[in-house]
C-alpha positions as CSV (number, residue, x, y, z in Angstrom):
1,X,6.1,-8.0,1.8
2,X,2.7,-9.6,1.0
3,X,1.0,-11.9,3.8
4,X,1.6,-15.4,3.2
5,X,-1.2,-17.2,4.3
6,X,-1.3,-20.8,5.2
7,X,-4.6,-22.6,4.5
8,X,-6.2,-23.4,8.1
9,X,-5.8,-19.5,8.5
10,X,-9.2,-17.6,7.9
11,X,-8.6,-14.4,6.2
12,X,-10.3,-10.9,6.7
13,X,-11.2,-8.4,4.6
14,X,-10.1,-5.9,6.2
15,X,-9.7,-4.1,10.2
16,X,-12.7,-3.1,12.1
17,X,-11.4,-1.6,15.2
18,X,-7.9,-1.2,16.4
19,X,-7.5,-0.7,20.3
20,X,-4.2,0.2,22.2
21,X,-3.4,0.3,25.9
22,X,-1.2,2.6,27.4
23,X,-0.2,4.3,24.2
24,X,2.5,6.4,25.9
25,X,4.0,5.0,29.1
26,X,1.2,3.8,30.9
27,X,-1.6,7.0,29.8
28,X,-4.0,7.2,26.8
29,X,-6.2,3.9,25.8
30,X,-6.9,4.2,21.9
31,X,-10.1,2.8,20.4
32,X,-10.5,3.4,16.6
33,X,-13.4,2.0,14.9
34,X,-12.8,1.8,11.0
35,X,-14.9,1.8,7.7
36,X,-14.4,-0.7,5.2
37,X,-12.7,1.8,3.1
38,X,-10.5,4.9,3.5
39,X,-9.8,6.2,7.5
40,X,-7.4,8.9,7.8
41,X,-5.8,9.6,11.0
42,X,-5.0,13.7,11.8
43,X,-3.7,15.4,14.9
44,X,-1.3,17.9,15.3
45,X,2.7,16.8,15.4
46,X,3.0,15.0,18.4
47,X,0.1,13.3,19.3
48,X,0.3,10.2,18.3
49,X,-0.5,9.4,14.6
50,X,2.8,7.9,13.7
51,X,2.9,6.0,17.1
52,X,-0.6,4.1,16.3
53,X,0.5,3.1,13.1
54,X,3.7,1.7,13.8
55,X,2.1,-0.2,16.6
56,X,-0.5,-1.3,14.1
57,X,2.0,-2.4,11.8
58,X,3.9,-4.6,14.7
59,X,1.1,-6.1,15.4
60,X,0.1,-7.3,12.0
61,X,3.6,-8.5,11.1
62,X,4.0,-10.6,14.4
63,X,0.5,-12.0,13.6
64,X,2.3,-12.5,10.2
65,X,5.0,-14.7,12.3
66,X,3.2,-16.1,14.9
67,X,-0.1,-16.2,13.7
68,X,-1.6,-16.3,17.3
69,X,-4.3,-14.5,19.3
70,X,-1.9,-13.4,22.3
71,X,-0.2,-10.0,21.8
72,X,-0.9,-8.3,25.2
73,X,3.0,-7.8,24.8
74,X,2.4,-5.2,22.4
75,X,-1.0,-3.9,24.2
76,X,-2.5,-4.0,20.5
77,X,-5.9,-5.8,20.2
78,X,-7.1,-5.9,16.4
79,X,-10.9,-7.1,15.5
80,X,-11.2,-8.0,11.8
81,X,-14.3,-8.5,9.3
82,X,-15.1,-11.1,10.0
83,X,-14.1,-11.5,13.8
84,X,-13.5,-14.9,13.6
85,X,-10.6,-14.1,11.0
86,X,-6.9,-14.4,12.1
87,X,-5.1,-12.0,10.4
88,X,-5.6,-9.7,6.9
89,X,-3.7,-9.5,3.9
90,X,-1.5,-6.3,4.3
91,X,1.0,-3.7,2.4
92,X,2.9,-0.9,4.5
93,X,3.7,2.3,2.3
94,X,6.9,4.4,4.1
95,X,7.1,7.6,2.2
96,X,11.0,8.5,3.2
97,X,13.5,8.9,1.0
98,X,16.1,8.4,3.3
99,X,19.9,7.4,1.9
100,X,20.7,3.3,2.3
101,X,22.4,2.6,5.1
102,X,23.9,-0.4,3.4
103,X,23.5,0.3,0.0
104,X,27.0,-0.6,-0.9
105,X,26.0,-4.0,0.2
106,X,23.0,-3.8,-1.7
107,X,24.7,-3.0,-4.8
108,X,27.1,-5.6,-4.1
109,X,24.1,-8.1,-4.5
110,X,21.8,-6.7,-7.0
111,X,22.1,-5.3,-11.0
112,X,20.3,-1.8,-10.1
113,X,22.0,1.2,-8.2
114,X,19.8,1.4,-5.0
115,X,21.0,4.7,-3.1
116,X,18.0,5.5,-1.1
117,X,14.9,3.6,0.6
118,X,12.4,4.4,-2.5
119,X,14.8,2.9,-4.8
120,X,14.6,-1.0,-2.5
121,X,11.3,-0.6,-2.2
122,X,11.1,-0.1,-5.9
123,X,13.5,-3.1,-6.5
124,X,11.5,-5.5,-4.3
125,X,8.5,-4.6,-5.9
126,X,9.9,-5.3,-9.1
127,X,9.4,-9.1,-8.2
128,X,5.9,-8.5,-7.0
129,X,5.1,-7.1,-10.3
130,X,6.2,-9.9,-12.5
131,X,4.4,-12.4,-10.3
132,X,1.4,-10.3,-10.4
133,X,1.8,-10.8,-14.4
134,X,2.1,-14.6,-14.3
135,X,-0.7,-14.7,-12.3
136,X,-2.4,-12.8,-14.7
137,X,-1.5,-15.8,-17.3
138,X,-2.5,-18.3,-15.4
139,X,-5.5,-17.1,-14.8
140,X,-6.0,-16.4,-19.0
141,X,-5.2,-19.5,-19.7
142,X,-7.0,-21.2,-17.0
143,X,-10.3,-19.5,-19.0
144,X,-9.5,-20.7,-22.3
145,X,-8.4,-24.0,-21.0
146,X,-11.8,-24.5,-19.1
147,X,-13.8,-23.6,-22.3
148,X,-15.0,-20.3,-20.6
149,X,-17.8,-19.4,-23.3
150,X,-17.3,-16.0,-22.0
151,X,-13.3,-16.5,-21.8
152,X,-12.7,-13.9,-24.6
153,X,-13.9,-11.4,-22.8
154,X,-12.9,-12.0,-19.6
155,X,-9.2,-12.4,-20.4
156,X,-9.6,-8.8,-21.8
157,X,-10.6,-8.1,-18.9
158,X,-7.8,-9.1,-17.2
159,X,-5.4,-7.8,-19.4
160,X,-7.2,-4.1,-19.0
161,X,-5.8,-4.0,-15.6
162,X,-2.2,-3.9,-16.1
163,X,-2.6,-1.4,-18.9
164,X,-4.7,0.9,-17.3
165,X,-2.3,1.1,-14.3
166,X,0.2,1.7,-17.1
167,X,-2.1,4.8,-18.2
168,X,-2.8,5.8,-15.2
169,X,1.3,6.3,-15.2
170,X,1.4,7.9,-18.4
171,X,-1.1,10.4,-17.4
172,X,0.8,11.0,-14.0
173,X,3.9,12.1,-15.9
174,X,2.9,13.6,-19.0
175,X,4.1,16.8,-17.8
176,X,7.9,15.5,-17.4
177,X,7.5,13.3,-20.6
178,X,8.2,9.9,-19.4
179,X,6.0,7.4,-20.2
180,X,6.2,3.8,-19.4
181,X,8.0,0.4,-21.5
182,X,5.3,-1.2,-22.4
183,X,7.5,-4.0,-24.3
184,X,9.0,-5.0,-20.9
185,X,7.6,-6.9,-18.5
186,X,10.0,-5.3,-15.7
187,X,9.5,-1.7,-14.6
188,X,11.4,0.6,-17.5
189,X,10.5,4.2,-18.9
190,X,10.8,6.3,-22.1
191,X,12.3,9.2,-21.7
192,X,13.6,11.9,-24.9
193,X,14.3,8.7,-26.9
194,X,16.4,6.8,-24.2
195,X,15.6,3.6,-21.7
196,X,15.5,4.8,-18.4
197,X,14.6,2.5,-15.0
198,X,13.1,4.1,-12.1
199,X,16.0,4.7,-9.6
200,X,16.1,8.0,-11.8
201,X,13.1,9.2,-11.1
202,X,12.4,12.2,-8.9
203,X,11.6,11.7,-5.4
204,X,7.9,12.5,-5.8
205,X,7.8,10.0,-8.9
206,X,9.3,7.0,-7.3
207,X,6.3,7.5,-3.9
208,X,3.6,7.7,-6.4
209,X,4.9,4.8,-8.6
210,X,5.5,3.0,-5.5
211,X,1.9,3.4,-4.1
212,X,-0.2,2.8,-7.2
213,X,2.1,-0.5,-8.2
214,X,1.5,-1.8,-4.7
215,X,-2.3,-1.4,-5.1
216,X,-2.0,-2.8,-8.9
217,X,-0.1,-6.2,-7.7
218,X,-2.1,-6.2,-4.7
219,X,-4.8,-8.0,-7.8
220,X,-7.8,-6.4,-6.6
221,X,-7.7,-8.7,-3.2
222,X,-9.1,-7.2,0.0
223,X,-5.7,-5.8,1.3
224,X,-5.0,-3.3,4.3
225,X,-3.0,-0.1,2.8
226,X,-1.2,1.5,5.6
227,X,0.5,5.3,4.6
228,X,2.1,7.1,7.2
229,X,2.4,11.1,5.6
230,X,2.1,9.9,2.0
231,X,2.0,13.4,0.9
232,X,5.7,14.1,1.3
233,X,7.0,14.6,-1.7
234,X,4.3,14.6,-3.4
235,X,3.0,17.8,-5.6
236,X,-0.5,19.3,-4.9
237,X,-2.3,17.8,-7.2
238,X,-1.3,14.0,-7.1
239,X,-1.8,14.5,-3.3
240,X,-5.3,15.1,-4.1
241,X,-6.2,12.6,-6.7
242,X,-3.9,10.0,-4.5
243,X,-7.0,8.1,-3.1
244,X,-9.1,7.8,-5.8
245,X,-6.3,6.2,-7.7
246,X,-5.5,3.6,-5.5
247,X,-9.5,2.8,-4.6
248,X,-9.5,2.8,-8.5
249,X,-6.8,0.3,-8.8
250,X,-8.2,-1.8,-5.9
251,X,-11.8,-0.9,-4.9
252,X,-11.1,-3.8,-2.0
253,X,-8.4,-2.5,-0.4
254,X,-8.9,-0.7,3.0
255,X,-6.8,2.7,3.1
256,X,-5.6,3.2,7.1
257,X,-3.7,6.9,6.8
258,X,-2.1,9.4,8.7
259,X,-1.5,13.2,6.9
260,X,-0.9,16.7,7.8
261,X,-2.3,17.3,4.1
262,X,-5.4,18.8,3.4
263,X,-5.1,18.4,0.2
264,X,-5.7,14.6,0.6
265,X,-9.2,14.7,1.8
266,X,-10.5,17.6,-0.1
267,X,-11.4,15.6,-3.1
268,X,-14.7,14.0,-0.8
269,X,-13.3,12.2,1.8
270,X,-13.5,14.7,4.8
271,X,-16.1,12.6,6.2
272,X,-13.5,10.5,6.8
273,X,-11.3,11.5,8.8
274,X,-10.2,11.6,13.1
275,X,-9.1,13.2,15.2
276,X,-6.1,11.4,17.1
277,X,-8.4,13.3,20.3
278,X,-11.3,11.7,19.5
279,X,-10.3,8.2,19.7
280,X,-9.0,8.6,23.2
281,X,-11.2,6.4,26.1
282,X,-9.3,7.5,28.6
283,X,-6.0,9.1,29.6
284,X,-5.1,8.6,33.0
Protein backbone atom coordinates (compact mmCIF):
# COMPACT_ATOMS: atom_id res chain seq x y z
CA UNK A 1 0.00 0.00 0.00
CA UNK A 2 0.92 3.66 -0.64
CA UNK A 3 2.09 5.89 2.39
CA UNK A 4 -0.58 7.93 3.74
CA UNK A 5 0.80 10.93 4.86
CA UNK A 6 -0.64 13.29 7.33
CA UNK A 7 0.12 17.05 6.85
CA UNK A 8 2.48 18.01 9.96
CA UNK A 9 4.63 15.06 8.53
CA UNK A 10 7.65 16.31 6.30
CA UNK A 11 8.21 14.05 3.47
CA UNK A 12 11.62 12.81 1.90
CA UNK A 13 12.54 12.09 -1.35
CA UNK A 14 14.06 9.34 -0.91
CA UNK A 15 16.76 7.15 1.75
CA UNK A 16 20.29 8.20 2.22
CA UNK A 17 21.76 5.74 4.46
CA UNK A 18 20.28 2.76 6.11
CA UNK A 19 22.17 1.34 9.27
CA UNK A 20 21.45 -1.91 11.14
CA UNK A 21 22.77 -3.26 14.44
CA UNK A 22 23.37 -6.74 15.14
CA UNK A 23 22.09 -7.99 11.80
CA UNK A 24 22.33 -11.55 12.88
CA UNK A 25 22.12 -12.34 16.57
CA UNK A 26 24.16 -9.87 18.14
CA UNK A 27 27.24 -9.80 15.02
CA UNK A 28 27.56 -7.69 11.83
CA UNK A 29 26.61 -3.67 12.00
CA UNK A 30 25.36 -2.70 8.44
CA UNK A 31 25.92 0.91 7.08
CA UNK A 32 24.68 1.41 3.43
CA UNK A 33 25.03 4.77 2.05
CA UNK A 34 22.61 5.20 -1.04
CA UNK A 35 22.34 7.30 -4.30
CA UNK A 36 19.31 9.12 -5.16
CA UNK A 37 18.60 6.59 -7.80
CA UNK A 38 19.10 2.82 -8.40
CA UNK A 39 21.32 0.76 -5.41
CA UNK A 40 21.46 -2.81 -5.91
CA UNK A 41 22.36 -5.06 -3.20
CA UNK A 42 24.53 -8.51 -4.21
CA UNK A 43 26.11 -11.17 -2.11
CA UNK A 44 26.17 -14.69 -2.44
CA UNK A 45 22.94 -16.77 -0.89
CA UNK A 46 23.17 -16.30 2.53
CA UNK A 47 24.55 -13.31 3.47
CA UNK A 48 22.26 -11.21 4.14
CA UNK A 49 20.45 -9.38 1.19
CA UNK A 50 17.03 -10.52 1.90
CA UNK A 51 17.50 -10.00 5.71
CA UNK A 52 18.41 -6.04 5.10
CA UNK A 53 15.50 -5.61 3.13
CA UNK A 54 12.97 -7.03 5.09
CA UNK A 55 14.32 -5.19 8.05
CA UNK A 56 14.18 -2.07 5.88
CA UNK A 57 10.76 -2.62 4.95
CA UNK A 58 9.65 -3.10 8.88
CA UNK A 59 11.01 -0.17 9.57
CA UNK A 60 9.38 1.96 7.04
CA UNK A 61 5.90 0.37 7.56
CA UNK A 62 6.05 0.92 11.51
CA UNK A 63 7.24 4.52 10.73
CA UNK A 64 4.01 4.18 8.43
CA UNK A 65 2.00 3.40 11.89
CA UNK A 66 3.75 5.07 14.35
CA UNK A 67 5.32 7.79 12.67
CA UNK A 68 8.01 8.26 15.39
CA UNK A 69 11.76 8.58 15.65
CA UNK A 70 12.27 5.59 18.18
CA UNK A 71 12.87 2.15 16.60
CA UNK A 72 15.90 0.90 18.47
CA UNK A 73 13.42 -2.23 18.82
CA UNK A 74 14.13 -3.05 15.40
CA UNK A 75 17.99 -1.80 15.58
CA UNK A 76 17.11 0.00 12.15
CA UNK A 77 18.15 3.67 11.91
CA UNK A 78 17.05 5.28 8.45
CA UNK A 79 18.42 8.99 7.42
CA UNK A 80 16.38 10.53 4.62
CA UNK A 81 16.90 13.57 1.98
CA UNK A 82 16.34 15.73 3.68
CA UNK A 83 17.27 14.57 7.34
CA UNK A 84 14.81 16.48 8.98
CA UNK A 85 12.12 14.37 6.93
CA UNK A 86 9.99 11.67 8.87
CA UNK A 87 9.30 9.15 6.70
CA UNK A 88 9.28 8.55 2.52
CA UNK A 89 6.69 7.68 0.34
CA UNK A 90 7.23 3.85 -0.35
CA UNK A 91 6.12 0.69 -2.63
CA UNK A 92 7.44 -3.04 -1.74
CA UNK A 93 7.63 -5.26 -5.01
CA UNK A 94 7.65 -9.35 -3.74
CA UNK A 95 8.37 -11.30 -6.84
CA UNK A 96 6.79 -14.86 -5.47
CA UNK A 97 4.23 -16.51 -6.97
CA UNK A 98 3.37 -18.50 -4.27
CA UNK A 99 -0.43 -20.23 -4.07
CA UNK A 100 -3.01 -18.12 -1.63
CA UNK A 101 -3.24 -19.40 1.48
CA UNK A 102 -6.77 -18.13 1.78
CA UNK A 103 -7.71 -17.68 -1.56
CA UNK A 104 -10.98 -19.39 -1.05
CA UNK A 105 -11.73 -16.60 1.29
CA UNK A 106 -10.54 -14.20 -1.10
CA UNK A 107 -12.76 -15.43 -3.82
CA UNK A 108 -15.49 -15.53 -1.42
CA UNK A 109 -15.11 -11.55 -1.25
CA UNK A 110 -13.97 -10.43 -4.58
CA UNK A 111 -15.38 -10.91 -8.53
CA UNK A 112 -11.75 -12.05 -9.86
CA UNK A 113 -10.25 -15.63 -9.28
CA UNK A 114 -7.14 -14.88 -7.17
CA UNK A 115 -5.08 -18.26 -6.79
CA UNK A 116 -1.66 -17.07 -6.17
CA UNK A 117 0.08 -13.83 -4.52
CA UNK A 118 0.73 -12.10 -8.07
CA UNK A 119 -2.91 -12.33 -8.81
CA UNK A 120 -3.80 -10.00 -5.09
CA UNK A 121 -1.22 -7.90 -5.69
CA UNK A 122 -2.68 -7.45 -9.13
CA UNK A 123 -6.20 -7.03 -7.71
CA UNK A 124 -5.18 -4.42 -5.12
CA UNK A 125 -3.47 -2.54 -7.57
CA UNK A 126 -6.40 -2.49 -9.63
CA UNK A 127 -7.71 0.26 -7.24
CA UNK A 128 -4.49 2.17 -7.28
CA UNK A 129 -4.81 2.38 -10.97
CA UNK A 130 -8.25 3.90 -11.23
CA UNK A 131 -7.35 6.48 -8.56
CA UNK A 132 -4.15 7.20 -10.31
CA UNK A 133 -6.76 8.01 -13.41
CA UNK A 134 -9.03 10.31 -11.46
CA UNK A 135 -6.24 11.97 -10.34
CA UNK A 136 -5.19 12.40 -13.70
CA UNK A 137 -8.76 14.29 -14.27
CA UNK A 138 -8.60 16.26 -11.64
CA UNK A 139 -5.65 17.55 -12.44
CA UNK A 140 -6.99 18.15 -16.40
CA UNK A 141 -9.65 19.87 -15.36
CA UNK A 142 -8.07 21.74 -12.70
CA UNK A 143 -5.90 23.33 -15.93
CA UNK A 144 -8.69 24.23 -17.99
CA UNK A 145 -10.67 25.44 -15.04
CA UNK A 146 -7.81 27.79 -14.02
CA UNK A 147 -7.57 29.25 -17.59
CA UNK A 148 -3.96 27.58 -17.95
CA UNK A 149 -2.95 29.51 -21.30
CA UNK A 150 -0.72 26.58 -21.69
CA UNK A 151 -3.63 24.00 -20.43
CA UNK A 152 -3.85 22.32 -23.89
CA UNK A 153 -0.76 21.15 -23.81
CA UNK A 154 -0.26 20.28 -20.57
CA UNK A 155 -3.27 18.05 -20.24
CA UNK A 156 -1.72 16.16 -23.21
CA UNK A 157 0.83 15.87 -21.32
CA UNK A 158 -0.78 14.20 -18.74
CA UNK A 159 -2.67 12.05 -20.74
CA UNK A 160 0.77 10.74 -22.50
CA UNK A 161 1.61 9.09 -19.32
CA UNK A 162 -0.97 6.47 -19.00
CA UNK A 163 -0.64 5.64 -22.67
CA UNK A 164 2.83 5.31 -22.87
CA UNK A 165 2.78 2.83 -19.91
CA UNK A 166 0.12 1.20 -21.98
CA UNK A 167 2.85 0.99 -24.87
CA UNK A 168 5.36 0.25 -23.04
CA UNK A 169 2.87 -3.03 -22.29
CA UNK A 170 2.20 -3.55 -25.75
CA UNK A 171 5.72 -3.66 -26.66
CA UNK A 172 6.52 -6.08 -23.65
CA UNK A 173 4.14 -8.70 -25.11
CA UNK A 174 4.07 -8.38 -28.61
CA UNK A 175 5.74 -11.63 -28.85
CA UNK A 176 2.66 -13.53 -27.03
CA UNK A 177 0.08 -11.18 -28.77
CA UNK A 178 -1.71 -9.65 -26.04
CA UNK A 179 -2.06 -6.25 -26.01
CA UNK A 180 -3.86 -4.05 -23.61
CA UNK A 181 -7.93 -2.67 -23.39
CA UNK A 182 -7.50 0.48 -24.01
CA UNK A 183 -11.51 1.16 -23.74
CA UNK A 184 -11.40 0.21 -20.06
CA UNK A 185 -10.32 2.00 -17.42
CA UNK A 186 -9.61 -1.33 -15.28
CA UNK A 187 -6.72 -3.59 -16.18
CA UNK A 188 -8.18 -5.95 -19.31
CA UNK A 189 -6.20 -7.50 -22.38
CA UNK A 190 -6.77 -8.55 -26.03
CA UNK A 191 -5.93 -11.61 -26.74
CA UNK A 192 -6.82 -13.78 -30.49
CA UNK A 193 -10.10 -11.73 -30.44
CA UNK A 194 -11.20 -12.49 -26.81
CA UNK A 195 -11.32 -10.19 -23.32
CA UNK A 196 -8.96 -11.59 -21.12
CA UNK A 197 -7.93 -10.05 -17.34
CA UNK A 198 -4.66 -10.54 -15.96
CA UNK A 199 -4.98 -13.52 -13.47
CA UNK A 200 -4.26 -15.38 -16.82
CA UNK A 201 -1.22 -14.22 -17.52
CA UNK A 202 2.01 -16.08 -17.25
CA UNK A 203 3.96 -15.81 -14.23
CA UNK A 204 6.64 -13.68 -15.76
CA UNK A 205 3.75 -11.36 -17.26
CA UNK A 206 1.89 -10.69 -14.15
CA UNK A 207 5.81 -9.51 -12.15
CA UNK A 208 6.47 -7.24 -14.91
CA UNK A 209 2.98 -5.82 -15.15
CA UNK A 210 3.00 -5.59 -11.55
CA UNK A 211 6.33 -3.58 -11.34
CA UNK A 212 5.85 -1.08 -14.21
CA UNK A 213 1.93 -0.36 -12.93
CA UNK A 214 3.36 0.29 -9.46
CA UNK A 215 5.89 2.85 -10.92
CA UNK A 216 3.05 4.28 -13.34
CA UNK A 217 0.39 5.00 -10.32
CA UNK A 218 3.25 5.91 -8.16
CA UNK A 219 2.45 9.60 -10.61
CA UNK A 220 5.97 10.42 -10.98
CA UNK A 221 6.28 11.28 -7.01
CA UNK A 222 9.60 10.72 -5.36
CA UNK A 223 8.74 7.07 -4.13
CA UNK A 224 11.21 4.35 -2.57
CA UNK A 225 10.97 0.99 -4.92
CA UNK A 226 12.02 -1.87 -2.92
CA UNK A 227 12.58 -5.45 -5.17
CA UNK A 228 13.79 -8.33 -3.47
CA UNK A 229 15.10 -10.88 -6.67
CA UNK A 230 12.80 -9.24 -9.17
CA UNK A 231 14.33 -11.32 -11.79
CA UNK A 232 12.50 -14.45 -10.97
CA UNK A 233 10.46 -15.20 -13.43
CA UNK A 234 11.38 -12.97 -15.53
CA UNK A 235 13.01 -13.81 -19.22
CA UNK A 236 16.52 -12.44 -20.08
CA UNK A 237 15.68 -9.69 -21.75
CA UNK A 238 12.99 -7.89 -19.69
CA UNK A 239 15.49 -8.56 -16.78
CA UNK A 240 17.74 -6.33 -18.49
CA UNK A 241 15.62 -3.53 -19.76
CA UNK A 242 13.66 -3.80 -16.12
CA UNK A 243 15.37 -0.62 -14.71
CA UNK A 244 15.24 1.66 -17.40
CA UNK A 245 11.50 1.09 -17.59
CA UNK A 246 10.65 1.80 -14.30
CA UNK A 247 13.27 5.08 -14.06
CA UNK A 248 11.40 5.76 -17.36
CA UNK A 249 8.02 5.64 -15.84
CA UNK A 250 9.16 7.44 -12.70
CA UNK A 251 12.50 9.28 -13.11
CA UNK A 252 11.87 10.26 -9.09
CA UNK A 253 11.59 7.05 -7.75
CA UNK A 254 14.59 5.62 -5.83
CA UNK A 255 15.18 1.78 -6.82
CA UNK A 256 16.67 -0.13 -3.42
CA UNK A 257 17.28 -3.95 -4.99
CA UNK A 258 18.65 -7.11 -4.15
CA UNK A 259 19.50 -9.75 -7.43
CA UNK A 260 21.50 -12.76 -8.16
CA UNK A 261 20.99 -11.46 -11.89
CA UNK A 262 23.54 -10.10 -13.92
CA UNK A 263 21.51 -9.49 -16.33
CA UNK A 264 19.99 -6.59 -14.34
CA UNK A 265 22.98 -4.35 -14.23
CA UNK A 266 24.49 -5.03 -17.44
CA UNK A 267 22.50 -2.47 -19.27
CA UNK A 268 24.89 0.52 -17.25
CA UNK A 269 24.26 0.31 -13.92
CA UNK A 270 27.26 -1.85 -12.57
CA UNK A 271 28.50 1.20 -11.02
CA UNK A 272 25.86 0.69 -8.93
CA UNK A 273 25.96 -2.01 -7.12
CA UNK A 274 27.34 -3.64 -3.33
CA UNK A 275 28.61 -5.92 -2.02
CA UNK A 276 26.54 -7.18 1.13
CA UNK A 277 30.72 -7.39 2.44
CA UNK A 278 31.29 -4.07 1.81
CA UNK A 279 28.76 -2.53 3.84
CA UNK A 280 29.88 -4.35 6.98
CA UNK A 281 31.46 -1.82 9.99
CA UNK A 282 32.13 -4.40 12.04
CA UNK A 283 31.27 -8.03 12.85
CA UNK A 284 32.09 -8.94 16.20
Amino acid sequence: MPLHIPKNIRTGQYIKCIEIESLWRGVRHIRWNLLPGVNVLSGINGVGKSTILRKTIRRLTQGREELERNYSTLGVQLTFEPEEADCVRFDVIRGTDRPLVSADVVSRVTEARLHTELDWQLYQLQRRYLDYQVNQSNRIVQLFTAADPDAQQKAAAIAREKAHFQDVIDQLFEATGKKMDRSSNEIFFVHLGERITPYVLSSGEKQMLIILLTVLVQDRQPTVLLMDEPEISLHIEWQQRLLELILDLNPYAQIIVTTHSPALIMSGWADRVTDVEDIIVNDN
